[in-house]
C-alpha positions in Angstrom: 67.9 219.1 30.0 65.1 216.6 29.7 66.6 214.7 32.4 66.2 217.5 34.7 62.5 218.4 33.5 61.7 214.5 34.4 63.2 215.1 37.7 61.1 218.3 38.1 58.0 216.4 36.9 58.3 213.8 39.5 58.7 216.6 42.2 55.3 218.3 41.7 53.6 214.6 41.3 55.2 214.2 44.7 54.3 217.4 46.0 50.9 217.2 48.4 50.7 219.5 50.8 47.4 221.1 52.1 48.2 224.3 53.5 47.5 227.4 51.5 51.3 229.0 52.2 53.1 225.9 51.0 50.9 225.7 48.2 51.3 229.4 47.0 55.1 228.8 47.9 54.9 226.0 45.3 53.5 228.1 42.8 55.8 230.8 43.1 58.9 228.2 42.7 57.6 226.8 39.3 55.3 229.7 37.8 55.9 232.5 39.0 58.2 235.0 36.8 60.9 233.8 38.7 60.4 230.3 39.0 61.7 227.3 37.4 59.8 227.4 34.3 60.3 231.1 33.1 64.1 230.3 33.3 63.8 226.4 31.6 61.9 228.5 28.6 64.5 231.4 28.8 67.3 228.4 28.5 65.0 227.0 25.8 66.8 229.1 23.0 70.3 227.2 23.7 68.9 223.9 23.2 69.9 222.0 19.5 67.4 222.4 17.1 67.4 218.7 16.8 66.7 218.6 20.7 64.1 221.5 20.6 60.8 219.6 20.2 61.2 216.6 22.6 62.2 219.8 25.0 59.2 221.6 24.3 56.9 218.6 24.7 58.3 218.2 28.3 58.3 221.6 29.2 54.9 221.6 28.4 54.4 218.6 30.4 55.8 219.6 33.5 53.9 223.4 33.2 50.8 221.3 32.6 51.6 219.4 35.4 52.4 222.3 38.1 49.2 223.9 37.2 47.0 220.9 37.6 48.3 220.3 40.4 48.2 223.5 42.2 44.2 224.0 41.3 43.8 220.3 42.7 45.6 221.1 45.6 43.2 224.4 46.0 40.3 222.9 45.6 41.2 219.9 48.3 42.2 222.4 50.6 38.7 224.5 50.3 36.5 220.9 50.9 38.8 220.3 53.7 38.0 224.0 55.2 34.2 223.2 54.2 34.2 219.7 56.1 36.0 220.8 59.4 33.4 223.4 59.7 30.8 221.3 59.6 31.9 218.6 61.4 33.7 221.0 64.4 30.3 221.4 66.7 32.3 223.5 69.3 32.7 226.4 66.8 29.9 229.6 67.4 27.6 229.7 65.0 26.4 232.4 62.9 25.3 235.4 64.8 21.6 236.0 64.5 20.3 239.5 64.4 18.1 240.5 67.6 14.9 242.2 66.5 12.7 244.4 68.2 9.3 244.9 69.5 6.8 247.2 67.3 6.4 250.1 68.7 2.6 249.5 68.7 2.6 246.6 70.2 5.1 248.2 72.8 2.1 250.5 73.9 -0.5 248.6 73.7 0.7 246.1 76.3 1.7 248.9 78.4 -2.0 250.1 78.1 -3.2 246.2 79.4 -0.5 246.1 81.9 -2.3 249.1 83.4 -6.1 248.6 83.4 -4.8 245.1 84.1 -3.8 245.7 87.9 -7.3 247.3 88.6 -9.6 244.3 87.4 -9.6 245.0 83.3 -9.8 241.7 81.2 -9.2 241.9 77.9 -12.1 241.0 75.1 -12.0 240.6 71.3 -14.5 240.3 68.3 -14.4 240.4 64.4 -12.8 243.1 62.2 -15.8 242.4 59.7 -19.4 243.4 61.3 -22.8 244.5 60.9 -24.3 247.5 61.4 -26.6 246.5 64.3 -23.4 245.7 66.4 -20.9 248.5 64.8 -24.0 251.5 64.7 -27.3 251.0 65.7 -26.8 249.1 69.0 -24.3 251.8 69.7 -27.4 254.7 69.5 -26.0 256.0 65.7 -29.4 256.4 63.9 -29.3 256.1 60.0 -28.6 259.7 59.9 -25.4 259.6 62.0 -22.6 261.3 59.8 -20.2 257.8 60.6 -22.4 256.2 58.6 -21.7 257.5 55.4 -19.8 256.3 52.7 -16.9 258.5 53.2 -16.1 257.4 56.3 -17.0 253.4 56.7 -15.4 250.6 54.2 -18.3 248.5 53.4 -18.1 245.1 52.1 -18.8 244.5 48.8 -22.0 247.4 48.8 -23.9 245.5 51.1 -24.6 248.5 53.9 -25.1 245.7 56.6 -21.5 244.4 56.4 -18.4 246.6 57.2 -15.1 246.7 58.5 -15.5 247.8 62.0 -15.1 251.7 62.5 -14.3 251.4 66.4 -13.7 248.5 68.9 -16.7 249.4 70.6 -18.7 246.7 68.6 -16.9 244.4 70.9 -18.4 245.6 74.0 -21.9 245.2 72.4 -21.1 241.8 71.4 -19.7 241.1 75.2 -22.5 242.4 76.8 -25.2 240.8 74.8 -23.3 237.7 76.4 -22.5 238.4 79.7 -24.3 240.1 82.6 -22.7 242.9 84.8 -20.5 243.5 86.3 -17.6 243.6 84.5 -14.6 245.3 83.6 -13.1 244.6 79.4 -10.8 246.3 77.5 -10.5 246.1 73.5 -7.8 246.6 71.6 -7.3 246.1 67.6 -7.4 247.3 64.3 -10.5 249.4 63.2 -10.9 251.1 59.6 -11.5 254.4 58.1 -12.3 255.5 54.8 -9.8 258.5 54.9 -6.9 259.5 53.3 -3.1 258.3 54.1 -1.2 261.1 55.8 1.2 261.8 58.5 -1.0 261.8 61.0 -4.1 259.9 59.6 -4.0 256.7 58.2 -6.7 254.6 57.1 -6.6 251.1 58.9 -5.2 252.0 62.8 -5.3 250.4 66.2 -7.8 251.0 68.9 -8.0 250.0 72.4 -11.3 250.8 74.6 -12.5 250.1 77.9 -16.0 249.6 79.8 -16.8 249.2 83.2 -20.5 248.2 84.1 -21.8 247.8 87.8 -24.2 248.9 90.1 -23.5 252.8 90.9 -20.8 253.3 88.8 -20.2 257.2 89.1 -18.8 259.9 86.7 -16.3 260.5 89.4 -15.1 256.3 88.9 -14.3 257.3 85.8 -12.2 260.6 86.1 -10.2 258.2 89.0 -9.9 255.3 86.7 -8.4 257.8 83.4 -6.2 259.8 86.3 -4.4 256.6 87.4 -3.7 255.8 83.8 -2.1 258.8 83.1 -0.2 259.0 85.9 1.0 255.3 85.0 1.4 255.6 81.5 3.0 259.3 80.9 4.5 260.1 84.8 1.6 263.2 84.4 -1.3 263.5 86.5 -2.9 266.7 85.5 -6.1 266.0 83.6 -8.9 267.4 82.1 -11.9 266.5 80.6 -13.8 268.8 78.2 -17.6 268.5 77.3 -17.8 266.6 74.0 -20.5 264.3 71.7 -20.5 261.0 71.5 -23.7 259.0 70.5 -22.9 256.2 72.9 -22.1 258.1 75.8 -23.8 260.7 77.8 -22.4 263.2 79.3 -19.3 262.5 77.0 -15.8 264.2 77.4 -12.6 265.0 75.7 -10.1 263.8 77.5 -7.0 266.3 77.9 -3.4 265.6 80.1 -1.3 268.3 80.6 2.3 267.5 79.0 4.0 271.0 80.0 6.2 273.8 78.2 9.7 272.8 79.2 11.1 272.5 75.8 10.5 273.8 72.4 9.2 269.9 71.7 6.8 270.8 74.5 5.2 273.9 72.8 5.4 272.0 69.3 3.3 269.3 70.3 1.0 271.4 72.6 0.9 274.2 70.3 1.6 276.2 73.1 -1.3 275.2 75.3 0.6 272.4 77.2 -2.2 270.4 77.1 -2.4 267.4 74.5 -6.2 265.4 73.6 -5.3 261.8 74.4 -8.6 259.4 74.8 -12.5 260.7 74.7 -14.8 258.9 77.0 -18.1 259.1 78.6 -21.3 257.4 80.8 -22.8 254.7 78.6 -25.5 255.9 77.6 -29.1 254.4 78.8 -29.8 253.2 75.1 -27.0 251.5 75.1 -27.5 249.2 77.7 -31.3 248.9 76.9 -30.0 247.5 73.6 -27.8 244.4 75.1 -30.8 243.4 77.5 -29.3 245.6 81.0 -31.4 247.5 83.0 -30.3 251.4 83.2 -32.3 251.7 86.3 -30.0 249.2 88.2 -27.2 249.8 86.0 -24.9 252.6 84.8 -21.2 252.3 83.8 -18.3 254.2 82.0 -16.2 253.8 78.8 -13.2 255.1 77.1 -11.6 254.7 73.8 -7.9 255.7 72.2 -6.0 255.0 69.2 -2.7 253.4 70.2 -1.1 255.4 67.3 -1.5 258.2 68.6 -0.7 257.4 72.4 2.6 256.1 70.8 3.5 259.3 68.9 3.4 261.4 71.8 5.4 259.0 74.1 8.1 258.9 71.2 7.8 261.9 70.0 7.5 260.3 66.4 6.3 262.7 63.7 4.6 260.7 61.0 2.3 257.9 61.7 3.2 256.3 58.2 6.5 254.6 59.7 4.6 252.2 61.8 3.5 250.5 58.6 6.4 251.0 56.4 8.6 248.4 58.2 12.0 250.2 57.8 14.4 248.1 59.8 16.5 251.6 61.0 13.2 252.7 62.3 12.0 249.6 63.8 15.8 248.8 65.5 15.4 251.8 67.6 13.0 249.9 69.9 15.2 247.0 70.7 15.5 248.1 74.3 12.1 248.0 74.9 10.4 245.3 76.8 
């Protein structure tokens, strides 16, 4: 019997092959409950006691053996795997997820694209400002209810530095350094000081335009904001309601008609059909007074939105809090947007 455990001993020293089959095929023909070994120890019993310890010692051996040798061979044959997929360049590599677009950012090029084609270039300034450029060049007198506390973030309780409330301290800060005409459009974040809901937030997007020439009309600008909306939401039924703005004068509300052909329609419309999108206005003769530009040869237009808002209505989203809560199952519906 110890003869034929030598014999056996020799076999799995012998034994090298790489494949996982033959291995496991190996393993079941010496330790599985079947294999060689479960029937050398059920023979075991039948050997003379006198035999029964150099028997033991190489039936030990040779199960010592098989299992050694079936872990090395595992373990070789897992490097090997490791090493031909590094060193095979033709294989794929690992598929990369495709992202998408934020849905902000998907509107407010849109926006560009738009004023883009009829002469609009595009203008930026600080987020931080001071009050001549974010108020008082703007014709808000210290009295002006956007001045107050509850509505402005000031910096560290100095009342002359704030996060901007609107983008329209850009266009002060372009005009004080360019003369007309011109054409700019603003887009970025602006700050309030009011509380987080679904359809308020407290730091939001902004984009605003200005158009300064020589005889600009109110007429220019009910043509300019008709185009838009016929570009941006297929609709070209507008209206624009008398409203207050201390920079503009007259000022309007600017209103396009969405229709009631679903109950989305009436939900969003409240039944009116109509949804507020922009407000807008003449620049008011202050205004340009303040930057150095005659009124008398001078007049011009602006316009201002929050891209939020714009983007809620063409998605027909619901809470303004997902833009900023970057759930990937929200954020993957855009992906086949431009």
């Amino acid at each position: 019997m110890i003869e034929k455990i030598q014999k056996l001993i020799e076999e799995v020293a012998r034994f090298n092959q790489q494949e996982e089959k033959q291995i496991e095929e190996f393993r079941l023909k010496f330790l599985s409950k079947k294999g060689i070994l479960n029937d050398l120890f059920a023979d075991f019993k039948n050997v003379p006691s006198e035999e029964k310890k150099d028997v033991g010692q190489a039936l030990n051996q040779l199960k010592q053996a098989a299992a050694e040798k079936i872990e090395a061979l595992k373990n070789q044959s897992k490097e090997n795997e490791v090493q031909r997929n590094v060193q095979d360049y033709t294989k794929p590599g690992l598929p990369s997820p495709v992202g998408a677009r934020h849905p902000i950012n998907i509107v407010k090029n849109r926006i560009i694209e738009i004023f883009k084609r009829i002469g609009f270039s595009l203008s930026d300034g600080p987020e931080i400002e001071d009050d001549w450029h974010n108020f008082t060049a703007l014709n808000l007198p210290d009295y002006h209810p956007a001045r107050d506390m509850q509505d402005t973030f000031f910096v560290q309780q100095n009342p002359d530095v704030l996060l901007r409330t609107h983008t329209s301290s850009v266009q002060i800060r372009y005009m004080e350094n360019h003369q007309p005409p011109f054409r700019i459009l603003s887009p970025g974040r602006v700050y309030r000081n009011e509380a987080i809901s679904a359809r308020s937030h407290c730091m939001f997007h902004q984009i605003e335009g200005l158009y300064i020439d020589k005889e600009v009309s109110f007429a220019d600008l009910k043509q300019t904001l008709q185009y838009f909306t016929t570009e941006l939401f297929g609709k070209s039924k507008i209206r624009l309601r008398p409203s207050y703005f201390p920079f503009t004068e007259p000022s309007a509300e600017v209103d396009v008609y969405w229709g009631l052909n679903s109950e989305t329609d009436y939900r969003m419309t409240k039944g009116t059909g109509w949804l507020e999108i922009m407000g807008c206005g003449m620049v008011d003769p202050n205004v340009l007074k303040n930057v150095s530009i005659n009124p008398e040869e001078y007049s011009g237009f602006a316009f201002g939105m929050g891209i939020e808002r714009i983007a809620l209505l063409l998605y027909q989203i619901d809470d303004i809090r997902l833009y900023f809560e970057n759930d990937l199952r929200f954020l993957q519906q855009f992906q086949s947007e431009r």
